[in-house]
Backbone bond lengths (Angstrom), bond angles and torsions (degrees), N, CA, C in turn:
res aa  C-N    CA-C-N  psi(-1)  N-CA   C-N-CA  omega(-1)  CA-C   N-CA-C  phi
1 X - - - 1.467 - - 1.519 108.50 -
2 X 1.527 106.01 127.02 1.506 104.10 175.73 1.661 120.49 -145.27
3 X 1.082 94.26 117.62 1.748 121.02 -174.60 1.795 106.72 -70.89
4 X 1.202 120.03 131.63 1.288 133.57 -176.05 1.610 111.82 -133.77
5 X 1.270 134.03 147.64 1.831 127.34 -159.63 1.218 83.52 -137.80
6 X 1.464 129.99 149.44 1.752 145.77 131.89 1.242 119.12 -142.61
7 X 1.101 114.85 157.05 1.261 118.85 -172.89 1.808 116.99 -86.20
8 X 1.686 109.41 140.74 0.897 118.70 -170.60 1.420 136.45 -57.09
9 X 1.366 146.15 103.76 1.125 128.04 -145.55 1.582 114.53 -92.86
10 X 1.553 135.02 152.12 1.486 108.27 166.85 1.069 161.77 -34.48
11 X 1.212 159.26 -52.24 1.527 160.68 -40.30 1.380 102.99 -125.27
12 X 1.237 109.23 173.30 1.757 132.09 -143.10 1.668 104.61 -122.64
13 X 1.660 93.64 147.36 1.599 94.68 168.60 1.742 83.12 -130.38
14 X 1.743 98.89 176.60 1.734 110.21 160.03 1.256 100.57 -131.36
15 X 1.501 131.34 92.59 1.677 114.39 169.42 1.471 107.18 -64.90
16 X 1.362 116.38 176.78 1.076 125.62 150.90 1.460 113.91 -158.91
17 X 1.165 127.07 165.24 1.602 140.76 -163.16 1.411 128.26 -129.58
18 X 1.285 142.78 127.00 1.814 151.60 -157.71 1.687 81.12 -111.17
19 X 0.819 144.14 146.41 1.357 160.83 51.25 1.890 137.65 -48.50
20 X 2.075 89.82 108.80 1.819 98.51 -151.53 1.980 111.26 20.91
21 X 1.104 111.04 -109.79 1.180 112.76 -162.31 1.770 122.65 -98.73
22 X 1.237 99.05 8.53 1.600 129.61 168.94 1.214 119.18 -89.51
23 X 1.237 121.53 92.70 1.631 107.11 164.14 1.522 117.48 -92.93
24 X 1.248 107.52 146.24 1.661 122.64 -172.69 1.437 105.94 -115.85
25 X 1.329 123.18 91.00 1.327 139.02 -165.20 1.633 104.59 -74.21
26 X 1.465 135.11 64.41 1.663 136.87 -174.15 1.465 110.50 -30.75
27 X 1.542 90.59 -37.36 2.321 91.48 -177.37 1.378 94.30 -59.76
28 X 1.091 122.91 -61.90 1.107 121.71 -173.48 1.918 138.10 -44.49
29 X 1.500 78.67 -42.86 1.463 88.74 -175.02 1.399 113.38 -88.19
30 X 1.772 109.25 -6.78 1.416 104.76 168.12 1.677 112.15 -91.52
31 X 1.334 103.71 -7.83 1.601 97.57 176.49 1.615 110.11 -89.31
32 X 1.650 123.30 -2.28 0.811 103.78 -178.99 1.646 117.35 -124.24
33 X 1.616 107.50 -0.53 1.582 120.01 149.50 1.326 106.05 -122.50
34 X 1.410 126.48 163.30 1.544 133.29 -178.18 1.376 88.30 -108.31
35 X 1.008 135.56 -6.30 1.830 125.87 -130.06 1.494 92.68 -93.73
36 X 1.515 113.39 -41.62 1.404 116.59 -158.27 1.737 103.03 -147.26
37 X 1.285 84.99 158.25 2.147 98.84 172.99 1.853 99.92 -132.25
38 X 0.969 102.86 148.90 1.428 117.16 -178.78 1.730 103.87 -135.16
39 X 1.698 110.01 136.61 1.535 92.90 -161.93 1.748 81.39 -152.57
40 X 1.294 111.99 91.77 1.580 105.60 170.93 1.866 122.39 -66.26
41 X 1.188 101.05 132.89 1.253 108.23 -174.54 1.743 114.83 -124.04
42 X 1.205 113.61 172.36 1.683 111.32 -173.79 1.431 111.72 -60.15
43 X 1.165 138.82 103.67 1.322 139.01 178.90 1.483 125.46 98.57
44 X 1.462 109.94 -23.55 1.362 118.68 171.50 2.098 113.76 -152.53
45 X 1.217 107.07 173.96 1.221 106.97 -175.51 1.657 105.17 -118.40
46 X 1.309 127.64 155.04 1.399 125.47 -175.57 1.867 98.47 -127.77
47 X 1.253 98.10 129.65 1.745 111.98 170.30 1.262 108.45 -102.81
48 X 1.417 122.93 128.32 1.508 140.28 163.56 1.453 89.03 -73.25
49 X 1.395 110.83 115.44 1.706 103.80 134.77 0.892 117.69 -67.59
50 X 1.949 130.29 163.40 1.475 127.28 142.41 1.654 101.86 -113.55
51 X 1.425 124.80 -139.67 0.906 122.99 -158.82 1.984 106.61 -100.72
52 X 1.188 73.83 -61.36 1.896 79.34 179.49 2.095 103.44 -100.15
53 X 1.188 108.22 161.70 1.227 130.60 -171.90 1.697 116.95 -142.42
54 X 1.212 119.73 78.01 1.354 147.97 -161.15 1.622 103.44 -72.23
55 X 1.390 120.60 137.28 1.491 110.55 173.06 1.474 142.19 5.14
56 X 2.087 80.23 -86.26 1.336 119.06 -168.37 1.729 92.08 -68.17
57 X 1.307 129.87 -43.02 1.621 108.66 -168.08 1.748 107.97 -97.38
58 X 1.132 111.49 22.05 1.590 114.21 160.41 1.343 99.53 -109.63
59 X 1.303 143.78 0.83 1.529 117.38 158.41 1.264 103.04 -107.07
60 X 1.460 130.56 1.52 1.593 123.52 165.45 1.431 104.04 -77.91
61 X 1.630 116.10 -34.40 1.565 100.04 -171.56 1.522 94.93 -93.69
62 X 1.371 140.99 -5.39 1.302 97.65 131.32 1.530 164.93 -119.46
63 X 1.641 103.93 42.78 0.989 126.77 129.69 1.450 144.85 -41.77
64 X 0.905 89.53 -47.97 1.905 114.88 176.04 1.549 111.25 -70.11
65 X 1.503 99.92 -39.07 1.895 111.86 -167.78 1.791 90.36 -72.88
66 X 1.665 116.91 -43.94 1.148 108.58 -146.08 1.801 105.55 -81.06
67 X 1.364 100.92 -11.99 1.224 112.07 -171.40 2.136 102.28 -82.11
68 X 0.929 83.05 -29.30 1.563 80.13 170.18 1.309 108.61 -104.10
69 X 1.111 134.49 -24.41 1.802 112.54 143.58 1.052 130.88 -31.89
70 X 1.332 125.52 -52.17 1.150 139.13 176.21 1.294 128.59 -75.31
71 X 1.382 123.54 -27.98 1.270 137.56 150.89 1.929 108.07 -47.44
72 X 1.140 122.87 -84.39 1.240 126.11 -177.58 1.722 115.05 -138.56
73 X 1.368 90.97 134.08 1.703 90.70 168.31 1.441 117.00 -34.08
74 X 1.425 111.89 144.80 2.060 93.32 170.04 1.960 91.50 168.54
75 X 0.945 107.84 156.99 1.294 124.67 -127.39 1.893 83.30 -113.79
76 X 1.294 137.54 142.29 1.454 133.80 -179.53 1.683 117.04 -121.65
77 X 0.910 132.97 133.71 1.499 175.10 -139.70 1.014 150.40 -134.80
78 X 1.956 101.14 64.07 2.115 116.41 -142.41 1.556 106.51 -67.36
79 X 1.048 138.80 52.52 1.427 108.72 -163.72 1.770 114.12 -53.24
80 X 1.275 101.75 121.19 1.587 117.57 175.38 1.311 147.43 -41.95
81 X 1.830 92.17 -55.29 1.584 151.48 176.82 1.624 88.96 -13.87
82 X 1.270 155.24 -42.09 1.368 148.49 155.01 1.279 146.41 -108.93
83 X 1.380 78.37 29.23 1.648 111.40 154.13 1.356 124.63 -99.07
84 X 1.845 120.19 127.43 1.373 136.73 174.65 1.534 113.61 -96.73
85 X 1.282 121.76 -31.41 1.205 131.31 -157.84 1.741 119.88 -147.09
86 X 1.066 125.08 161.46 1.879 124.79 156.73 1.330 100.68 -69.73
87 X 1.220 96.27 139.39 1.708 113.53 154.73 1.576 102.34 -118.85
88 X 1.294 105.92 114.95 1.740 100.87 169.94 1.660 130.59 -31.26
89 X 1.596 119.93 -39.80 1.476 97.73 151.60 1.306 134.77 -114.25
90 X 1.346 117.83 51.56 1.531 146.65 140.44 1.458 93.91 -64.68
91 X 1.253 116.05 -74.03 1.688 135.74 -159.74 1.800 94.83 -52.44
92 X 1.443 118.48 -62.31 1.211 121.77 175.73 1.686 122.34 -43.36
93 X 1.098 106.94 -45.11 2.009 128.56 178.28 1.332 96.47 -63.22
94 X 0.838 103.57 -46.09 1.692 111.42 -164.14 2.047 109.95 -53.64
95 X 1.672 77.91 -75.68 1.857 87.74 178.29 1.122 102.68 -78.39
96 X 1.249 160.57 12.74 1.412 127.56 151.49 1.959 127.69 -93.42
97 X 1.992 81.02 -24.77 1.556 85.10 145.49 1.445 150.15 -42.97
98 X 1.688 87.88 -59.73 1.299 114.29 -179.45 1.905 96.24 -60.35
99 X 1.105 139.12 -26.53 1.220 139.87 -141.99 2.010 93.88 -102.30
100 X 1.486 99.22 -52.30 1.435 100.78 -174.95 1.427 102.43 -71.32
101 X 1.355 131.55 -17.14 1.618 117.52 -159.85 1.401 97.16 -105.17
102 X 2.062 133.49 -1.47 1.526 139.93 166.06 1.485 101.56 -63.10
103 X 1.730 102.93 -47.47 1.657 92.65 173.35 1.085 150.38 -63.66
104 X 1.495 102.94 -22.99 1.938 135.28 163.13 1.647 104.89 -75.16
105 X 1.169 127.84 4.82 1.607 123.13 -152.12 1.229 101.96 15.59
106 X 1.228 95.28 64.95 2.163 102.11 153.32 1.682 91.64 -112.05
107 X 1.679 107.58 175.76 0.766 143.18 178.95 1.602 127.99 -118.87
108 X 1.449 128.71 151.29 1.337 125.39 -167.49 1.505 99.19 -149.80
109 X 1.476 100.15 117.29 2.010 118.35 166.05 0.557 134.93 -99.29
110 X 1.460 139.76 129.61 1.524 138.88 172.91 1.650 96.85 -84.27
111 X 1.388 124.61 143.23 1.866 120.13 167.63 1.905 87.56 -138.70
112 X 1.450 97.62 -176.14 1.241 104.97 -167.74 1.349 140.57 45.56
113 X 1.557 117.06 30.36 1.477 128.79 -159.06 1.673 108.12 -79.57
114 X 1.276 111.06 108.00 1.553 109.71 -169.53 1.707 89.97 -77.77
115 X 1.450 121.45 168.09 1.332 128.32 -176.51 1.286 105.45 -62.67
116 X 1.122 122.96 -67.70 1.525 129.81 -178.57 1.408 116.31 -22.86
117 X 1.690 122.64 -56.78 1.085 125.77 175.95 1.862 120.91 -82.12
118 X 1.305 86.96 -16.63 2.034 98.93 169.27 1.328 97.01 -59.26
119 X 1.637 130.74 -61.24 1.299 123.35 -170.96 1.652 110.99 -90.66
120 X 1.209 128.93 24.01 1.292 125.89 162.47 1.132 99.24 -87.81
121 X 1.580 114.32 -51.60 1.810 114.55 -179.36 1.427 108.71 -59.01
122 X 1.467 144.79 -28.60 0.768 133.85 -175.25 1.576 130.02 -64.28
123 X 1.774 93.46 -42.78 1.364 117.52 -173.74 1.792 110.16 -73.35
124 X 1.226 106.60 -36.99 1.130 120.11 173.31 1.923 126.19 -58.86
125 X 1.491 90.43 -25.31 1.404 106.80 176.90 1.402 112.54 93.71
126 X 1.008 136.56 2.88 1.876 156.72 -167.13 1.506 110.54 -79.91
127 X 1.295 102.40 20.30 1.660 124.35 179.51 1.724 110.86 -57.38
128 X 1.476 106.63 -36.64 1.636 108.94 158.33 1.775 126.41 -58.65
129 X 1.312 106.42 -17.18 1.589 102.95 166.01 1.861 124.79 -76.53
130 X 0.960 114.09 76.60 1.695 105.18 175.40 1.070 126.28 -19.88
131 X 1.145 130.39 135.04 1.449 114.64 -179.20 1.945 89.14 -142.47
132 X 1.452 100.61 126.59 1.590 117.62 168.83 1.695 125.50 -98.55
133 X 1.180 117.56 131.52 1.424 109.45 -158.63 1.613 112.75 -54.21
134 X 1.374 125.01 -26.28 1.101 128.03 -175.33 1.030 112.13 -138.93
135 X 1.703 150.34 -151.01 1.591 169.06 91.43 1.105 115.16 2.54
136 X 1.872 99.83 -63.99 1.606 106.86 -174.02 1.495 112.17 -82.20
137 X 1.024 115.34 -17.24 1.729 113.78 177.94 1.639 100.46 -83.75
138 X 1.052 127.50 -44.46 1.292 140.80 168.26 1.262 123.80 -16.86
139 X 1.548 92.20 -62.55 1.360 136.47 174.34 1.687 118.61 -54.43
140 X 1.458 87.73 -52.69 1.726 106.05 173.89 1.312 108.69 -57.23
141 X 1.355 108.97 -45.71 1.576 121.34 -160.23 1.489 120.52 -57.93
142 X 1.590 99.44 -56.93 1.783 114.49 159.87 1.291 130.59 -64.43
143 X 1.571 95.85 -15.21 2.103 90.22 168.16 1.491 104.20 113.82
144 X 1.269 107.67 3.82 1.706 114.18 -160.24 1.854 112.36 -86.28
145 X 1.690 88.30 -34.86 1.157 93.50 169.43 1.548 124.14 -161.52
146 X 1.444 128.56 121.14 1.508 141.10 -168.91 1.229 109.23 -27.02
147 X 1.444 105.05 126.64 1.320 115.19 179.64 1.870 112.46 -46.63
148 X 1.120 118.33 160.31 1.266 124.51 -175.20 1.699 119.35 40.67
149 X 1.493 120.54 44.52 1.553 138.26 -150.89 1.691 76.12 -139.06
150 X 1.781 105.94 69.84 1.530 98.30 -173.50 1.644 114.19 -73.78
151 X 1.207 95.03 -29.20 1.738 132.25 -166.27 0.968 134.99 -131.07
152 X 1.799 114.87 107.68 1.570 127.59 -162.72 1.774 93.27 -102.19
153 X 1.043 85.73 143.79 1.471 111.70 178.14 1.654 106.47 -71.37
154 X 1.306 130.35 -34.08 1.249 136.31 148.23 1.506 127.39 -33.01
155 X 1.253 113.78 -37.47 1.267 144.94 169.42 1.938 105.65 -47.43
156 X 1.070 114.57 -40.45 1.623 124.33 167.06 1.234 103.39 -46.87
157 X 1.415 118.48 -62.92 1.753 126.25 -154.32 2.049 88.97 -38.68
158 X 0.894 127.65 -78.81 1.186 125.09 -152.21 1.558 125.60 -45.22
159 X 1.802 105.76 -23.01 1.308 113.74 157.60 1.345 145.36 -64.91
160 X 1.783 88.61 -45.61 1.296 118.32 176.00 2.073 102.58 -59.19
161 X 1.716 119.62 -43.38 1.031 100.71 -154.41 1.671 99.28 -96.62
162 X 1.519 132.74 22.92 1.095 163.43 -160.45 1.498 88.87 -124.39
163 X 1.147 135.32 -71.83 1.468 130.88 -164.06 1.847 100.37 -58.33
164 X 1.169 117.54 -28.52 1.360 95.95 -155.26 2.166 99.02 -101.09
165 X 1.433 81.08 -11.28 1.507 82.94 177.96 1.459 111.21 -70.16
166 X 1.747 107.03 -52.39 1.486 103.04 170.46 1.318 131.43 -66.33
167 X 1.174 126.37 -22.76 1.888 129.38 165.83 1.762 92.90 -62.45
168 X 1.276 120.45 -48.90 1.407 98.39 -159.65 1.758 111.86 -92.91
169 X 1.298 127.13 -2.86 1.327 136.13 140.29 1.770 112.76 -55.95
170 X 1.467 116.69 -62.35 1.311 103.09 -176.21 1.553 118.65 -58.15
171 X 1.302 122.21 -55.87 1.059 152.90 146.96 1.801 126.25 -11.67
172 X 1.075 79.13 -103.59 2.236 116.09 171.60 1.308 81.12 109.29
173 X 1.315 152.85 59.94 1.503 146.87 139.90 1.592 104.57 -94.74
174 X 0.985 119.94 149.22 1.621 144.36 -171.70 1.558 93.82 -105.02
175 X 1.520 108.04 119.52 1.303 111.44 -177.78 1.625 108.54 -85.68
176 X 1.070 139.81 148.59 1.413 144.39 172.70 1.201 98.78 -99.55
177 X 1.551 137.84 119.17 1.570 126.86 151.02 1.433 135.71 -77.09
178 X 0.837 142.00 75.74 1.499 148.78 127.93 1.623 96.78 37.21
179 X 1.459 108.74 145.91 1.563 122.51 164.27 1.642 117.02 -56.91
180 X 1.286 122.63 115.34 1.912 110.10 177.05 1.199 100.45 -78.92
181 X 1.342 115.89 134.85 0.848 141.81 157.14 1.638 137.73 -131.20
182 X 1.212 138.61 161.35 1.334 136.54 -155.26 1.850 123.67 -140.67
183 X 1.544 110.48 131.17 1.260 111.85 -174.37 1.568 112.67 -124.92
184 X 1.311 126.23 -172.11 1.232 133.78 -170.06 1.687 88.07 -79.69
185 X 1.331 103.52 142.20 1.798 122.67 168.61 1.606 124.85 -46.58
186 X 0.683 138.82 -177.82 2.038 142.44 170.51 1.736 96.91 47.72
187 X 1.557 124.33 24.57 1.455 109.77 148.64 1.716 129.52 -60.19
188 X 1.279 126.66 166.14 1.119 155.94 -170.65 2.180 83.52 -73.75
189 X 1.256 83.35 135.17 1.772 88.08 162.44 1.593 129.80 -83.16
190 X 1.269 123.48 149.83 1.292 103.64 -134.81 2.321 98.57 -98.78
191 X 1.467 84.61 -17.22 1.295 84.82 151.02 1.737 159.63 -135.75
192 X 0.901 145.95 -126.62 2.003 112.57 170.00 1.446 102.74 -111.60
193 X 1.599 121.33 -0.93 1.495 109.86 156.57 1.334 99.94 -139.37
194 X 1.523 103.27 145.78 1.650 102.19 177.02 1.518 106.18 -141.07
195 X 1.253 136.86 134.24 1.291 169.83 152.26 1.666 101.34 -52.05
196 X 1.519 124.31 110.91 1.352 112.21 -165.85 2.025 92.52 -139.62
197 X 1.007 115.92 113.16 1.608 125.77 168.70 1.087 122.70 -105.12
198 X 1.579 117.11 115.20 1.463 109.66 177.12 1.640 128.16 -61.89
199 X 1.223 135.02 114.52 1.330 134.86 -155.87 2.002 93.57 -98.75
200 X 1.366 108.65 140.55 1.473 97.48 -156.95 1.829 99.56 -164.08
201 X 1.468 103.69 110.31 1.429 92.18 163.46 1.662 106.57 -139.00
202 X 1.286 125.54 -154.85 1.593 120.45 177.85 1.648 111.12 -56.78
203 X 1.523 108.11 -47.11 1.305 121.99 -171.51 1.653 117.98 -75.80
204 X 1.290 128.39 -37.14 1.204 113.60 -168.76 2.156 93.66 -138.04
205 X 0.805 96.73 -178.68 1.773 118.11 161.63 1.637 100.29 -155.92
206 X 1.565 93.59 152.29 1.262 115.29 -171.22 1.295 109.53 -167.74
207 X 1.276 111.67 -170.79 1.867 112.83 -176.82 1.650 97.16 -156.17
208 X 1.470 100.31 122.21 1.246 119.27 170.78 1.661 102.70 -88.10
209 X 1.391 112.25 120.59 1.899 117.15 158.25 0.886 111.03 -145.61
210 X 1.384 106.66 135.09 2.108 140.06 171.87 1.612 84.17 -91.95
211 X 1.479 109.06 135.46 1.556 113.44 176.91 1.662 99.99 -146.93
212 X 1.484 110.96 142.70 1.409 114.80 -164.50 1.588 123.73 -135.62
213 X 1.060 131.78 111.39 1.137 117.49 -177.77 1.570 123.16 -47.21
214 X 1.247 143.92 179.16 1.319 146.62 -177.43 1.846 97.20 -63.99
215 X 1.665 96.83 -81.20 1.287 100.15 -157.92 1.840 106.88 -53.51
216 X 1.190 104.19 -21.78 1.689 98.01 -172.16 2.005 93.74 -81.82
217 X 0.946 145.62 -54.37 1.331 141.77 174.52 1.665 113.29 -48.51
218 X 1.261 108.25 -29.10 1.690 107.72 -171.82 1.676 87.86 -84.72
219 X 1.458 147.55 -40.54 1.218 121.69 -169.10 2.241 105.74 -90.41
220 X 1.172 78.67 -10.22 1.765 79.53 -160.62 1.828 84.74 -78.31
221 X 1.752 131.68 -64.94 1.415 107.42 169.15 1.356 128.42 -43.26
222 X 1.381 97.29 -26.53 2.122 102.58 -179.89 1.795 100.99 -39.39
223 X 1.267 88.97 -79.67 2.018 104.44 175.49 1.158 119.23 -61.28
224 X 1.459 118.27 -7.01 1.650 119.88 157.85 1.205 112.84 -52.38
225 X 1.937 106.63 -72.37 1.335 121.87 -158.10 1.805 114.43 -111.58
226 X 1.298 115.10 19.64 1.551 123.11 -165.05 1.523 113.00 51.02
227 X 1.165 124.34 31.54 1.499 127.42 160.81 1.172 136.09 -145.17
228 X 1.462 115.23 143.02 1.369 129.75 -154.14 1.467 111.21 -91.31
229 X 1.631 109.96 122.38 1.093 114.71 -154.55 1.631 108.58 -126.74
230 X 1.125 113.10 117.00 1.901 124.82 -176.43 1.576 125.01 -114.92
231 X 1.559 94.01 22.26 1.579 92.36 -162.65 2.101 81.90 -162.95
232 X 1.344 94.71 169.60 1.602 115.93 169.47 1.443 112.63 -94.61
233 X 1.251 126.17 103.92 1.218 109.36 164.93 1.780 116.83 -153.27
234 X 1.300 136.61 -168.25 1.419 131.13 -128.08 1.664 88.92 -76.41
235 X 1.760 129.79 -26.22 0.943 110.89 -168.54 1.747 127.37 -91.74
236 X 1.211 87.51 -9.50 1.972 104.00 -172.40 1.961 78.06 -101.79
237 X 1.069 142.03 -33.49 1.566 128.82 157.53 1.863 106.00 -33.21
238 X 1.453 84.55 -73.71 1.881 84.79 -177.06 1.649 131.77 -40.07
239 X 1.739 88.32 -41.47 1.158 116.99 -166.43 1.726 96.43 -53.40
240 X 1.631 110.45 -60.12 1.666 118.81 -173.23 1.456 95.87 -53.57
241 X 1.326 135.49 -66.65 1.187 122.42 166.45 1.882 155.80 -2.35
242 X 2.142 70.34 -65.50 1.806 77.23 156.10 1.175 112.61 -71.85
243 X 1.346 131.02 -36.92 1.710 121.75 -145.47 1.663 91.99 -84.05
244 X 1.764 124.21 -35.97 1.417 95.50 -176.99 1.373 112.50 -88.43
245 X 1.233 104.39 15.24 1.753 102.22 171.95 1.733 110.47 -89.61
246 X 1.461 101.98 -31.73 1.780 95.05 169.30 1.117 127.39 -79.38
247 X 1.301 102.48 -25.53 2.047 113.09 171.73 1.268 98.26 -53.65
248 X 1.831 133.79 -71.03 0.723 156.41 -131.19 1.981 99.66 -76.51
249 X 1.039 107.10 -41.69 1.693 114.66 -159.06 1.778 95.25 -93.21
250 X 1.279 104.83 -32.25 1.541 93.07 174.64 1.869 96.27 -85.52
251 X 0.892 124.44 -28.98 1.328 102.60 171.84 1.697 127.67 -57.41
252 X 1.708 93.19 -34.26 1.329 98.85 -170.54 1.726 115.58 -78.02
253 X 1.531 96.57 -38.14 1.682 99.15 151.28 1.739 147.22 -33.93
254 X 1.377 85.62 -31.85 1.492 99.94 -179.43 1.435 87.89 -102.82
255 X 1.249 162.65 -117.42 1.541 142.16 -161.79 1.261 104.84 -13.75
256 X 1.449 148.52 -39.45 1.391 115.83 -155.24 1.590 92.63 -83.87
257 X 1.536 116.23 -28.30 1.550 117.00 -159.15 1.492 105.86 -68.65
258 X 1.539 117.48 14.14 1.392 114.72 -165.11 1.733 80.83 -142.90
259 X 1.038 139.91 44.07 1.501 141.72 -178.99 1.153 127.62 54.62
260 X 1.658 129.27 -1.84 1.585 122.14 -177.87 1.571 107.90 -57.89
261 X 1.010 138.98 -49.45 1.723 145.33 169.38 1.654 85.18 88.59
262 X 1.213 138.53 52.02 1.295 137.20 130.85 1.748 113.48 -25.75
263 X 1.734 114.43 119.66 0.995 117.66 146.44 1.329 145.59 -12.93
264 X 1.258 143.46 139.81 1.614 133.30 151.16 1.785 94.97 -63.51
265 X 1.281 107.91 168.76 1.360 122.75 163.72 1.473 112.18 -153.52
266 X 1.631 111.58 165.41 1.134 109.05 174.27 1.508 109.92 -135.45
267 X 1.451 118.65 136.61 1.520 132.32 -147.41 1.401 94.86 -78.70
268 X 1.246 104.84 157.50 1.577 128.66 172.22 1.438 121.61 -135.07
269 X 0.919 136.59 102.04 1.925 150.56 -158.15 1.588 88.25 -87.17
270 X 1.078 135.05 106.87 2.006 134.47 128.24 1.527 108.94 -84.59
271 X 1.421 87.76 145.66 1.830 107.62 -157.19 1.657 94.85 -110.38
272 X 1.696 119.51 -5.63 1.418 116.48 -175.95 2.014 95.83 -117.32
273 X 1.132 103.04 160.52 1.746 112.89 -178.13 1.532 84.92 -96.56
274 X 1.019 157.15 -13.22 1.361 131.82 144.55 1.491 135.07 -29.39
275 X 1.601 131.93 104.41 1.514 124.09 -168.77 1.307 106.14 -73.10
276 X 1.478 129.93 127.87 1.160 137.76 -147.95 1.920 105.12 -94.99
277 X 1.099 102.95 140.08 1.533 111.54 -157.76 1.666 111.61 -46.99
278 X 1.933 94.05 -46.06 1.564 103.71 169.52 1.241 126.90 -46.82
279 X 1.666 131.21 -13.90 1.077 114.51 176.50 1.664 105.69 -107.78
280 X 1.551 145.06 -0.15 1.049 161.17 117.12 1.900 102.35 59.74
281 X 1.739 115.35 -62.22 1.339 168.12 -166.93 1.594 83.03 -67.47
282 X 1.167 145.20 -48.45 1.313 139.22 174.40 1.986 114.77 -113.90
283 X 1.409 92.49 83.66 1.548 120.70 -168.23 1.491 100.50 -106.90
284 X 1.345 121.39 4.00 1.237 103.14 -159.76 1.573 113.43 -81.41
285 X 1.737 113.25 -122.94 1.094 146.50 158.43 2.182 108.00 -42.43
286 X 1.408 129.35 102.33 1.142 104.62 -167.43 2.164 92.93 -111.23
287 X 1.036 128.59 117.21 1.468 147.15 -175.27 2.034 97.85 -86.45
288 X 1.052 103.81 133.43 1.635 131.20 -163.41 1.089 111.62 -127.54
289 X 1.567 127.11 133.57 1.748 123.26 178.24 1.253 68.21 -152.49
290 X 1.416 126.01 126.56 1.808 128.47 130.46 1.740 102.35 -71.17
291 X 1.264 106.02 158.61 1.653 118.01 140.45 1.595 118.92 -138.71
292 X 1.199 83.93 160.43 1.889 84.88 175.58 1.941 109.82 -116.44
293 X 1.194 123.95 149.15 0.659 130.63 -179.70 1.565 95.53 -130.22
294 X 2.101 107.27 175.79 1.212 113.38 166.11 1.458 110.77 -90.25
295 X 1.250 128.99 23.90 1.400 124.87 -170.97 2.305 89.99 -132.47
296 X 1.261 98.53 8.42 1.281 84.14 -154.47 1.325 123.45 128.31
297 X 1.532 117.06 138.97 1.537 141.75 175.39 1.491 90.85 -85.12
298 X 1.735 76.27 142.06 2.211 93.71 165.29 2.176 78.42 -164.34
299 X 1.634 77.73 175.85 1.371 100.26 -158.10 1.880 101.48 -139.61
300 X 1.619 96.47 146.63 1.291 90.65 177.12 1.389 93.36 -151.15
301 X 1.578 107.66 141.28 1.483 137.23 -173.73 1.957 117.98 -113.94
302 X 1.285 84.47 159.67 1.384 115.83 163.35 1.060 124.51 -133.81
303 X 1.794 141.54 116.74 1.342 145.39 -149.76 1.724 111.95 -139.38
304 X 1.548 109.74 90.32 1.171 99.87 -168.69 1.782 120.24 -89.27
């Protein structure tokens, strides 16, 4: 058994959002304020703060807010997470929100509250803004979703559609997905090298793994790294490494850009389908996607 580490790399999503006959183009509106992201979701909407909040893009976001007010009742969702400080119309957005959505009996959260700004709100007296430790508690809080419901199975999509982008970038094979499906926890891995990242925020732990059979890993690093590979060794190790470290970080990118605040992680390669004792602690719930490719089937998990 052999464990390999790199560091996590960036990668990018573009949401975007329909409101009835309004579309709110996010690429857009992030290229044309930095200040804020707006990201409608099933039942409620989530606001990126940034740091400062400039005139002109506090009457676009609320424009934007009012237009999805008006569209449907629904409940709003500050994530904080890059926020240090108040900006006076942060503070302004804030309570009058909170004020129009008491009359809708909606609701309004603060999540991601770094200390600094916990006791700015405090000092300030802004004790009427709620603030929920996370998304998913958030979530809990307004009714949206059952308490201790740390982990939606929905929550996959972003890997799964991350896994097939990077096989078919490294590659150019078109991944086929396979039916998901799900078994009891502490199974055998499903292929002879697997790429395993601990997936990790306040609310849940879990384990993200891309797992590969031989012959499908020996041609898929082949077109990784221009070399032909017939055997296991330290560099087609790395190789599994990188690839579930890029699946993994663009997956985790697209959850955080919607408030989960998913961890960084750093990958670990086992060279045996034996589940290794150290991870024991995530026995739970085990989540299944085969794909097929023309170079070869590989598989990628979720292990709660």
């Amino acid at each position: 058994m052999t464990a390999n580490t790199t560091n996590s790399p960036p990668a990018s999503s573009n949401p975007s959002t329909n409101v009835g006959s309004n579309e709110i183009q996010i690429d857009q509106l992030k290229k044309e304020f930095s200040e804020f992201g707006l990201y409608e979701q099933s039942g409620y909407t989530l606001i990126r703060m940034n740091q400062q909040l400039s005139p002109e893009a506090f009457e676009s976001l609320e424009k934007r807010t009012e237009l999805l007010e008006d569209a449907s009742a629904r409940h709003f969702i500050i994530d904080c997470s890059n926020m240090r400080g108040l900006n006076q119309l942060w503070i302004r957005y804030c309570l009058q929100l909170k004020k129009r959505l008491a009359e809708k009996e909606k609701k309004i959260r603060l999540v991601n509250v770094k200390a600094v700004l916990l006791n700015e709100i405090k000092i300030q007296g802004l004790t009427s803004l709620q603030i929920s430790l996370d998304l998913e508690t958030a979530l809990a809080d307004i009714g949206l979703r059952r308490p201790g419901a740390a982990f939606d199975v929905s929550l996959v999509n972003p890997f799964l559609a991350s896994a097939t982008n990077v096989i078919k970038s490294l590659t150019g094979s078109e991944s086929r997905q396979g039916k998901l499906f799900t078994r009891p926890g502490g199974g055998p891995f499903f292929g002879d090298l697997s790429g395993v990242l601990k997936m990790e925020n306040v609310g849940f732990r879990g384990l993200f793994i891309v797992s590969f059979p031989k012959d499908t890993i020996y041609k898929v690093a082949g077109k990784m790294l221009g070399s032909e590979f017939t055997e296991v060794n330290p560099m087609l190790i790395s190789a599994v490494g990188e690839i579930g470290n890029i699946i993994f970080s663009q997956g985790r990118k697209a959850l955080n850009e919607i408030g989960y605040g998913l961890q960084t992680a750093l990958p670990q390669v086992f060279t045996e389908t034996t589940f290794p004792a150290e991870f024991n602690s995530f026995s739970g719930l085990n989540i299944v996607v085969p794909f097929e490719t023309d170079i070869g089937k590989y598989f990628a998990e979720i292990r709660l």
